[in-house]
C-alpha positions as CSV (number, residue, x, y, z in Angstrom):
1,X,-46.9,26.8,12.2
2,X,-43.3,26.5,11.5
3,X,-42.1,29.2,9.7
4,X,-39.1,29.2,6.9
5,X,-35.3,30.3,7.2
6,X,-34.6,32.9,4.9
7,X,-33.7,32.2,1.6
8,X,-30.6,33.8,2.1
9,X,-29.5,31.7,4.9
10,X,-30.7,28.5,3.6
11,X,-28.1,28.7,0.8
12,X,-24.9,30.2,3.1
13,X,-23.6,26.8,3.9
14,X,-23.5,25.9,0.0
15,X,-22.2,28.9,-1.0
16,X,-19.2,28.1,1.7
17,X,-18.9,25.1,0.8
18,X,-18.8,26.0,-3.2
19,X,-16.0,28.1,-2.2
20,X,-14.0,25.9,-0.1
21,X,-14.3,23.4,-3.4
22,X,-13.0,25.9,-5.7
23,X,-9.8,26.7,-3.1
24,X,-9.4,23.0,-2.2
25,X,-9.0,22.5,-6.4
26,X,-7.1,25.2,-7.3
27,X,-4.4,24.7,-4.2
28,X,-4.6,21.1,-6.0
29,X,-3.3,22.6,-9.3
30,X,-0.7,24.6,-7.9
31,X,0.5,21.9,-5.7
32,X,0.9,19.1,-9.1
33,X,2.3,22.0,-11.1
34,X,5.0,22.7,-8.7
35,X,5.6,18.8,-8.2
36,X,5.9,18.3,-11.9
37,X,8.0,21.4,-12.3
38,X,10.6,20.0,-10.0
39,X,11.3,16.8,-11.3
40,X,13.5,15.9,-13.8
41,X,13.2,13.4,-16.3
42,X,15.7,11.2,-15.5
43,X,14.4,11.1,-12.2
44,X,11.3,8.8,-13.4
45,X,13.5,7.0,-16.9
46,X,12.6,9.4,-19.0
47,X,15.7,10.9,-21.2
48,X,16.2,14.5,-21.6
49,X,16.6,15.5,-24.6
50,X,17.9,18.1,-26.7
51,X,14.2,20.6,-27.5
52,X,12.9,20.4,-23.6
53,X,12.5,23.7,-22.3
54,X,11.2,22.9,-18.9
55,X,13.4,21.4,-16.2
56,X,10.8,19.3,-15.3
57,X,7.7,16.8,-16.6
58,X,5.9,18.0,-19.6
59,X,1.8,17.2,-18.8
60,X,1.6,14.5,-21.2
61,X,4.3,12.3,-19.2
62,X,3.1,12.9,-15.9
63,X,-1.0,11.7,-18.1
64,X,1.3,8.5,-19.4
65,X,3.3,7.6,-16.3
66,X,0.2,8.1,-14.5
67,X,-2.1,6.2,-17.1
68,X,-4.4,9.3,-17.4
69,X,-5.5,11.1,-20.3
70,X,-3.6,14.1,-21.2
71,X,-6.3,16.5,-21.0
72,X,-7.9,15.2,-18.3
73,X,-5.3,16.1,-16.6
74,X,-4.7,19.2,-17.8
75,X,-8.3,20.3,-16.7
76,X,-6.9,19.1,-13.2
77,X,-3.6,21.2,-13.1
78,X,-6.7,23.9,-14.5
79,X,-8.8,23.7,-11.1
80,X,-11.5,22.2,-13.5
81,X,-14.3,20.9,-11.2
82,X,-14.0,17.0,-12.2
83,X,-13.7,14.2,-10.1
84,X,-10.5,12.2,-9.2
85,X,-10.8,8.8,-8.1
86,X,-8.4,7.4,-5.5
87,X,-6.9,5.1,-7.8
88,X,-5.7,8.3,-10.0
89,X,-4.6,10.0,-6.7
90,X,-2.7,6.8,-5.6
91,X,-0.5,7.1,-9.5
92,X,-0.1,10.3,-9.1
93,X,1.7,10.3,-6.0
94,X,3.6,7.6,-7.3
95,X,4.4,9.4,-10.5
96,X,5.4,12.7,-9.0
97,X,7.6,10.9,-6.1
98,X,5.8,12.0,-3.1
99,X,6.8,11.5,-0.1
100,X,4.2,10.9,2.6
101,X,3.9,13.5,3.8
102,X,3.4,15.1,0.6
103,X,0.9,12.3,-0.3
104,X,-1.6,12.7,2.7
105,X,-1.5,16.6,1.3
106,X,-2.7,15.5,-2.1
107,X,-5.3,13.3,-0.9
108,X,-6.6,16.3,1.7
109,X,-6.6,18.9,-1.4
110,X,-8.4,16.4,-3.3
111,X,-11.0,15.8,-0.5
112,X,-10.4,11.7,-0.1
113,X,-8.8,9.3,1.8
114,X,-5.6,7.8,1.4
115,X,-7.0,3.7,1.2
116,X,-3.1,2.6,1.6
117,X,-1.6,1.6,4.8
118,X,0.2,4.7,6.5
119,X,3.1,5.3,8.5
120,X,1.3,5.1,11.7
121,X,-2.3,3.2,12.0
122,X,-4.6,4.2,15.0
123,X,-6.3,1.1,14.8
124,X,-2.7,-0.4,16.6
125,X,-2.3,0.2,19.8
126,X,0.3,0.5,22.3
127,X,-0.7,-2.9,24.1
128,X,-0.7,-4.6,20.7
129,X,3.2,-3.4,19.7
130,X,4.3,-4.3,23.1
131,X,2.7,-8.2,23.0
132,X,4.3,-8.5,19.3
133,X,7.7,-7.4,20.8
134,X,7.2,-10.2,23.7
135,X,6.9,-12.6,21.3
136,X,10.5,-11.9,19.7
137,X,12.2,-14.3,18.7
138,X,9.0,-15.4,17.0
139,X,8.2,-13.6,13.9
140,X,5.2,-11.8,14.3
141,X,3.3,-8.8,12.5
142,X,-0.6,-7.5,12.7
143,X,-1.9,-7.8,9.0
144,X,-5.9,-6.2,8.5
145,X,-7.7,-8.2,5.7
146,X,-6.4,-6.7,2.6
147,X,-2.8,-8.2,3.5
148,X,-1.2,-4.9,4.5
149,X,1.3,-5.1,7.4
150,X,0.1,-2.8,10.1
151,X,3.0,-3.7,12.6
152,X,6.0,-6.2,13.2
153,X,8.3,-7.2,15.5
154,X,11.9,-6.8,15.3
155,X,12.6,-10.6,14.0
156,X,9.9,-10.1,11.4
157,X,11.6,-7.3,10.4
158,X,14.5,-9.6,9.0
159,X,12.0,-12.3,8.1
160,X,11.7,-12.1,4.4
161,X,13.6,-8.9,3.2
162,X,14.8,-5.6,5.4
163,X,11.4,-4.2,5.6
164,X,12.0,-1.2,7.7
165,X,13.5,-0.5,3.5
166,X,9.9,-0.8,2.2
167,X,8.1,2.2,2.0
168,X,5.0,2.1,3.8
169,X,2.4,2.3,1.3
170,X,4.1,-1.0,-0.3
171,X,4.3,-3.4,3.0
172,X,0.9,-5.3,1.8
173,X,1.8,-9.2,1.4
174,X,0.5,-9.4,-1.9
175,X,2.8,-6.8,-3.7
176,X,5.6,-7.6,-1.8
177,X,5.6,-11.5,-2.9
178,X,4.0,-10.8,-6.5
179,X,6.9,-7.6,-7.0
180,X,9.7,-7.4,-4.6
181,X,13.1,-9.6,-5.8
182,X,14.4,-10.1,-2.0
183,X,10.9,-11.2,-0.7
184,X,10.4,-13.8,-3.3
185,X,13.6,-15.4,-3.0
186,X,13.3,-15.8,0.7
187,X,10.1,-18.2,0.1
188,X,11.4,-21.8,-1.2
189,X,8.4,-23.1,-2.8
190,X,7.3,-19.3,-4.4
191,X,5.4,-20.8,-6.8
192,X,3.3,-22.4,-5.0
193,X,2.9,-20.4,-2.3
194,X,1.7,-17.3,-4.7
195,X,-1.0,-19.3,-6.2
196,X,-2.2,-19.9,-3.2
197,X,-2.5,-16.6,-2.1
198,X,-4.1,-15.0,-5.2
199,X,-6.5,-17.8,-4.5
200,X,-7.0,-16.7,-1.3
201,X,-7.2,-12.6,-2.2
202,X,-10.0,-13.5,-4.4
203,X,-12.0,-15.4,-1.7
204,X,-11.3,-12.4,0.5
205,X,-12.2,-9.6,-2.2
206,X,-15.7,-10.8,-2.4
207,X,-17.0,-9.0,0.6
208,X,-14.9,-5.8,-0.5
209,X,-15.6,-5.8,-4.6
210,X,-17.0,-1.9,-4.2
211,X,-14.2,-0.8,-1.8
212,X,-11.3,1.6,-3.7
213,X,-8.3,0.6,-1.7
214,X,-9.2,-3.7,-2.3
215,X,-10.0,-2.9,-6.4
216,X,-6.5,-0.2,-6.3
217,X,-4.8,-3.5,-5.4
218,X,-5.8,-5.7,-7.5
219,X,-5.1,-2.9,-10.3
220,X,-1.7,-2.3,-9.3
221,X,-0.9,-6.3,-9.0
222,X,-2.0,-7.2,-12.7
223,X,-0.1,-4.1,-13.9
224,X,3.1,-5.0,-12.0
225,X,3.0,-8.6,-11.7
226,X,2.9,-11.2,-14.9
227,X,2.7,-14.3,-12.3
228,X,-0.5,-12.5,-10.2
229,X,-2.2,-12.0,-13.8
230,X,-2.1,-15.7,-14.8
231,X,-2.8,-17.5,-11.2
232,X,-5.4,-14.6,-10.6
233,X,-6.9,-15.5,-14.3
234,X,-7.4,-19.3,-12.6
235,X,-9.9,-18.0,-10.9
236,X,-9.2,-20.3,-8.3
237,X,-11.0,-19.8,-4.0
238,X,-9.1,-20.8,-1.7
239,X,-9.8,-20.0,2.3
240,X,-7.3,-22.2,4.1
241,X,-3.6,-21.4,4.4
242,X,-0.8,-23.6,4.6
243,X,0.4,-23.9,8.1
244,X,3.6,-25.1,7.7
245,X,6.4,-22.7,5.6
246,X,10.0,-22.7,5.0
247,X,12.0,-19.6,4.2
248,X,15.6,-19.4,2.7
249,X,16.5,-16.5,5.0
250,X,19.5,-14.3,3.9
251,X,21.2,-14.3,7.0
252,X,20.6,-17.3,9.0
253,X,19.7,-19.5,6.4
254,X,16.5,-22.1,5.8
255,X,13.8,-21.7,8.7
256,X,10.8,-24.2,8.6
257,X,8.2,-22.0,11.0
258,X,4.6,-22.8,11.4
259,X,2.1,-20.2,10.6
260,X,-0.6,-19.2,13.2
261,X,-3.5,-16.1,12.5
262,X,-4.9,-14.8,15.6
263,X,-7.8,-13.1,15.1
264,X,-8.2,-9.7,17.0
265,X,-11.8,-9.4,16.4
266,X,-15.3,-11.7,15.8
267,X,-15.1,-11.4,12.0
268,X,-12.5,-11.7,9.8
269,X,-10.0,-8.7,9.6
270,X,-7.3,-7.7,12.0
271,X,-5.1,-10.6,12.8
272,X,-2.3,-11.4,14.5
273,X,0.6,-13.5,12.4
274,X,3.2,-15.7,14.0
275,X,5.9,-17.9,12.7
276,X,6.5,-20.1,15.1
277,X,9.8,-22.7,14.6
278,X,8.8,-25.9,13.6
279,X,12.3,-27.1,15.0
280,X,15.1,-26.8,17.1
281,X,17.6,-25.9,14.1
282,X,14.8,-23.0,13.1
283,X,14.7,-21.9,16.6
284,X,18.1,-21.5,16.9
285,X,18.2,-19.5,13.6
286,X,15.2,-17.0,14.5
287,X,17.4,-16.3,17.7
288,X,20.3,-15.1,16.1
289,X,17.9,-13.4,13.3
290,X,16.2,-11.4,16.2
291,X,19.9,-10.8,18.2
292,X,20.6,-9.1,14.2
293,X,18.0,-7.2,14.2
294,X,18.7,-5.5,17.7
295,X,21.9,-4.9,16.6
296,X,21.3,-2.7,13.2
């Protein structure tokens, strides 16, 4: 007959783990309060002003930058046990200028994972960087499903904008041609070329409608992005891309590449992108792009 653990022992591991909530919440608190504390107003747009008496945020900015309510947040600089969704954690860190360092700490205190690409990504391995270097001067990059850039070669890097500049938690496709002014000017026919892509983000959203990172996308595109709101309001499917591209490049001028996904697995996810030159003009150009790129 088995016999029963002791009551006492049955509920250690609870009890632990009670108390590593409360710590994990209150090092939370402390950590926004500091954050907030040291920021100043102008650092964000916000003006000064004549009656602030704090150096930094008051709560109710850091609730409207972040699109939170004011005492829910308050409860959270209170160690109140509440939940925080990934999307909150992902305005947060945005609203209180985190670097990411600082970020993967807020994520750890809050007991969730960071859904944005990092700084490093295991999933990319040695072998893969080296292939994507031998294939300068072709642009190349490894892209996962959600259109975040995972890696690039150095005449990728110079492709569409200087995006060694872009933090990492912005190099996603999506944002990048919806938000950033360099990126969309590179692509001659942007108008196009973006409806196309919404089209295709909502073909590949529907096997990821209940994943955080895919819906904190879409959330941050329709608040930043006028042009995603009305060509993702089409409600338009699209799973084919365009092979052939042309790109107004700042420094070498208009390239006319064909596009190429090489998939690095049986389903569709981690792929391989290439830009191969579509002539010898283009060719020419991505060879002095890439002899730029060595030299910065």
């Amino acid at each position: 007959m088995a016999q029963r653990a002791p009551e006492g022992r049955t509920q250690a591991p609870r009890v632990r783990a009670a108390a590593a909530s409360e710590i994990r919440r209150h090092e939370l608190a402390a950590f926004l309060r500091h954050r907030r504390e040291h920021i100043a107003p102008e650092q964000v747009g916000l003006p000064r002003g004549a009656r602030r008496r704090t150096p930094g945020l008051r709560r109710e900015e850091v609730a409207h930058l972040s699109a939170v309510g004011v005492t829910w947040y308050t409860w959270l600089e209170q160690a109140r046990d509440i939940q925080v969704s990934v999307q909150v954690l992902d305005a947060l860190a945005r609203t209180l200028l985190l670097d990411p360092s600082e970020r993967a700490h807020l994520f750890q205190l809050a007991d969730a994972s960071d859904p944005t690409p990092a700084t490093t990504c295991p999933s990319v391995t040695p072998a893969m960087r080296a292939l994507l270097a031998q294939l300068d001067p072709v642009p190349a990059c490894l892209q996962n499903s959600r259109y975040d850039i995972l890696a690039y070669n150095r005449t990728y890097s110079l492709l569409l904008c200087d995006v060694d500049a872009v933090p990492p938690e912005d190099r996603n496709c999506m944002v990048l041609s919806f938000t950033h002014p360099e990126w969309r000017s590179s692509i001659v026919h942007l108008e196009e070329t973006t409806r196309l892509m919404a089209a295709r983000f909502r073909a590949a959203m529907a096997g990821h409608l209940a994943e955080p990172a895919w819906k904190m996308l879409l959330t941050r595109l329709r608040a930043e992005s006028a042009d995603f709101r009305a060509a993702w309001d089409r409600h338009e499917v699209v799973g084919a891309r365009t092979k052939r591209k042309e790109f107004r490049n700042a420094h070498v001028g208009r390239l006319v590449v064909d596009h190429t996904d090489l998939w690095l697995g049986p389903a569709l996810g981690p792929r391989m992108v290439t830009y191969t030159p579509a002539d010898e003009v283009t060719r020419e150009r991505l060879e002095k792009l890439h002899a730029l790129a060595l030299s910065r």
